[in-house]
N, C-alpha and C positions, 0 to 999 in steps of 0.2 A: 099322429099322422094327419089327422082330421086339419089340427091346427097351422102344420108347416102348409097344406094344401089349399087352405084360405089365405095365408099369407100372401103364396106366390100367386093365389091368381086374383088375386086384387093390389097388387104390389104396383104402386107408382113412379113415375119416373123423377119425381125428387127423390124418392129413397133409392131407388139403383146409383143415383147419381151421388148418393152418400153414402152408398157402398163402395161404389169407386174410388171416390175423393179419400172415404175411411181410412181404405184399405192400403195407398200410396203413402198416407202420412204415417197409418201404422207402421212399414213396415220401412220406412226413410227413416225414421224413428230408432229402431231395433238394426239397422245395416248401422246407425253411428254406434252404438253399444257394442256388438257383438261383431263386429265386419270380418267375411273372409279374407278380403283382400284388404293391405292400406292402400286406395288406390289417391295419384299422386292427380286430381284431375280438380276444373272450377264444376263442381257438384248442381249446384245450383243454373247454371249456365246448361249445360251437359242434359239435365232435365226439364228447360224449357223446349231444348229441342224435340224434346221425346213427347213431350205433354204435347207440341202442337200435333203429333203423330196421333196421341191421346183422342184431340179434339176431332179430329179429320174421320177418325174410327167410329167415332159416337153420332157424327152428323150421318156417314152413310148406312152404320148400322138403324137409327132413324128412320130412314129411308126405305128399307127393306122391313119395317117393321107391321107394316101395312099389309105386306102379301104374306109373312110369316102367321100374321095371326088368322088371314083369310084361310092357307092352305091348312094349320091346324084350327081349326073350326071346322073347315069342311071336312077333314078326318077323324074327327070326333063322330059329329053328325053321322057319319057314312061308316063308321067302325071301320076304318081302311089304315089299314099299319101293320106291323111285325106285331105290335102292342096288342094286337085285337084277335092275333089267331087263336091262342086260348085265353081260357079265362085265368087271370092269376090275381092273389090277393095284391093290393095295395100296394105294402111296401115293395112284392116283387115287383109287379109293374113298374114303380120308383126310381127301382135298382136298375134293372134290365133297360129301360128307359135312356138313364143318363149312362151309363154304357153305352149303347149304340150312338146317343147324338153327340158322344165322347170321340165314340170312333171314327165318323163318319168329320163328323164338325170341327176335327182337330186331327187327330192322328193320319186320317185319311189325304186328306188335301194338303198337310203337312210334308207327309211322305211325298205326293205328288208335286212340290216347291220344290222338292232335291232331287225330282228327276225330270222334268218339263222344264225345257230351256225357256220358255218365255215365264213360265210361270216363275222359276228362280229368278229371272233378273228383276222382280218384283218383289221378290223374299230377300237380296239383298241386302237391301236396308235396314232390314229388322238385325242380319245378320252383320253388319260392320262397324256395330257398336262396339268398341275396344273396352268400353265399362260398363259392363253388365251388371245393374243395380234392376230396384225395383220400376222404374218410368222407363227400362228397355223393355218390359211385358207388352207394351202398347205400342211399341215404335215399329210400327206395318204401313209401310207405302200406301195412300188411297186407294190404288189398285189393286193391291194385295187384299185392303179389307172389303173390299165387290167380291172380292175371288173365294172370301171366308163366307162370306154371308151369303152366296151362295149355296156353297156346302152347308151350311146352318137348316136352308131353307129344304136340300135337297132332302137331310138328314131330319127335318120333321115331318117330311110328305111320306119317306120309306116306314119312319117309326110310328108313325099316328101320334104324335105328343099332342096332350093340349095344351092351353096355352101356360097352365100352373106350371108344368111340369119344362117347358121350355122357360119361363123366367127362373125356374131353379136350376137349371142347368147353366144357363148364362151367368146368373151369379155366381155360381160356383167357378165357372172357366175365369172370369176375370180375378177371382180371388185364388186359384187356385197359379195362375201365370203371373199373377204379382208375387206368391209366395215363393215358388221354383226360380224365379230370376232374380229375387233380390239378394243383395252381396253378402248376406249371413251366415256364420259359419256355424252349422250344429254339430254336438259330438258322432261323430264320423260311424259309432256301432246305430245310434239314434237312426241317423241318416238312412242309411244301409237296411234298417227293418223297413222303415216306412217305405223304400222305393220298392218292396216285393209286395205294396198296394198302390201308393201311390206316388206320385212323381216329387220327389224331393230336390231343395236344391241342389244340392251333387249333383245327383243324376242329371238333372238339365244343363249343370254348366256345362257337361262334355260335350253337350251337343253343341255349345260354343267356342270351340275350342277352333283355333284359325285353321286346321290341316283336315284332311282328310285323312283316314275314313271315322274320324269324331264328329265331323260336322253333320256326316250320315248316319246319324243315329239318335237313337232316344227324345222321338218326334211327338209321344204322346205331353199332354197338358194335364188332366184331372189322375185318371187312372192307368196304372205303369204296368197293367198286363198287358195292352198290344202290342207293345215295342220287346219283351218276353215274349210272345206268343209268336211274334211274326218276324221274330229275330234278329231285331234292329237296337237292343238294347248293348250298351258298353258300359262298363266300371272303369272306372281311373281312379284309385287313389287322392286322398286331397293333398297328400305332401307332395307330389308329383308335380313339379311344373305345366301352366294351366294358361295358354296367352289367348287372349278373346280377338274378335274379329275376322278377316280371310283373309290367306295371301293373295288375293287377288286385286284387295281394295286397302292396302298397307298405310296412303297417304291419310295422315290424322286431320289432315286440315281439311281435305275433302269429305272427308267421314262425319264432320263438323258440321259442313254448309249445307243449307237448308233445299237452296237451289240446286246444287249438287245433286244431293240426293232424291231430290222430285226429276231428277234427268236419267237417274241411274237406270231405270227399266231399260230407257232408249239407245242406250250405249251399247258398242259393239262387245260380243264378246273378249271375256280377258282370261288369258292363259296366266297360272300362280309365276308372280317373279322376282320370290323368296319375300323375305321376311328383314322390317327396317325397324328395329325395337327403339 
C-alpha cells in the first residue's frame, strides 16, 4: 500500500502522459484483434479527430491543476473531507476515496449532461461519434472538459483527497474510459460478471446507443455500483442490434468536421428526425 502511495504522489507528468499514450496504443492494438464491431470507417483519420479532443482535454485539465492541488493540500492540512470524519485504515480510505471522487467526478456531472440543456449540448460531441473505439474516451468538447474539472475539483474539496490519492484516481478514470469505449468484444458471461463491479465494455456501449432511453443510462466510468444504486443502469444483449451516435445529429459529415462540432454547444436545439444509416 505504502508503495502504490509513493508512487502517486510523486508521479510525474511524462509518466501520466505515458499512461495515456500507453493506454490508447494498447488498446487500438487489441480493438484490431478482437473487435466488436467490423466497423467499415478511415480509423486512423476518425482518431485524429478525437486525439485533437485528447489534446484540448489535457491543456485545460493543466489548467486546473494548480488549484486542484491548492484545495487538496489545504484539505490535508485542515483534516476537512468526508475522508477525515473517522479514522479508517489505509486501504479503506483508498477505497472509499476513489468511490466518492468516482461519483462525484464522473457519474455525477455525467448524469447532470443528460439532463441540463446547456450542459448537454456540450456532451454532444462526445456523444455523436458513430464509431465508438478507444480515441472516443477523450472526445469532450473544451467546454465540457471545464465542466469535468470542475466536478474533479468540487469532488476533492467534499472528499479531502490528497494529492496521491487524486492522481490515482485520474489514472484510473483515463484508463478505465479507454477500456469501456474501446471497440472489443469480450465473452459476453466475462462481461456481465465484471459490470456488477466495474463498468465494462458492454455496459458502456448502451449508453451509446443513438435512442433514448439507452443513451440515459449507464453514466458511471470506473465503478458500475451508482448507475445500480441509483437506477440508471440497462443490459442489452451483445447480439442485439446496437447503432452508435443521436438521432438528432444523424449527418456523418458533420459529426466528422472539426469546426462543426466546436459550434455544436451554440446551436439551437434539435428535435430526433429519425435515423439515416
Amino acid at each position: 500500500m505504502e508503495t502504490i502511495i509513493g508512487f502517486f504522489d510523486t508521479i510525474s507528468s511524462p509518466m501520466r502522459s505515458i499512461i495515456l499514450v500507453g493506454g490508447l496504443v494498447f488498446f487500438w492494438i487489441i480493438e484490431g484483434v478482437i473487435p466488436l464491431f467490423a466497423f467499415q470507417y478511415a480509423k486512423w483519420r476518425h482518431g485524429a479527430l478525437n486525439i485533437f479532443f485528447t489534446f484540448t482535454t489535457v491543456i485545460i485539465n493543466l489548467g486546473f491543476a494548480f488549484w486542484i492541488v491548492q484545495v487538496s493540500d489545504w484539505a490535508k492540512m485542515n483534516q476537512f473531507g468526508l475522508l477525515y470524519i473517522f479514522a479508517l485504515p489505509t486501504w479503506l480510505f483508498m477505497l472509499l476515496g476513489l468511490m466518492v471522487l468516482d461519483l462525484i467526478g464522473a457519474y455525477l456531472i455525467h448524469w447532470l449532461e443528460h439532463k441540463v440543456w446547456f450542459m448537454w449540448q456540450f456532451h454532444i460531441v462526445h456523444h455523436t461519434d458513430n464509431y465508438v473505439d478507444v480515441t472516443t474516451a477523450n472526445r469532450h468538447h473544451p467546454g465540457e472538459s471545464v465542466l469535468r474539472a470542475l466536478f474533479t475539483l468540487l469532488a476533492v474539496l467534499l472528499t479531502g483527497a490528497p494529492m496521491w490519492l487524486v492522481m490515482l484516481y485520474q489514472t484510473l478514470s483515463v484508463a478505465f474510459s479507454q477500456f469501456n469505449h474501446a471497440n472489443i468484444k469480450l465473452p459476453e458471461r466475462i462481461d456481465k460478471l465484471l459490470s456488477w463491479v466495474i463498468v465494462s465494455p458492454n455496459m458502456h456501449k448502451v449508453h451509446h446507443h443513438y435512442k433514448q432511453p439507452y443513451t440515459d443510462s449507464n453514466y458511471g466510468n470506473i465503478f458500475a455500483i451508482w448507475d445500480r444504486l441509483f437506477g440508471t443502469f440497462r443490459y442489452m444483449p451483445v447480439n442485439e442490434p446496437l447503432v452508435y451516435g443521436l438521432d438528432t445529429h444523424y449527418n456523418k459529415k458533420e459529426q466528422s468536421d472539426l469546426t462543426t462540432l466546436l459550434k455544436s454547444p451554440f446551436q439551437p436545439y434539435r428535435e430526433p428526425q429519425g435515423r439515416k444509416n
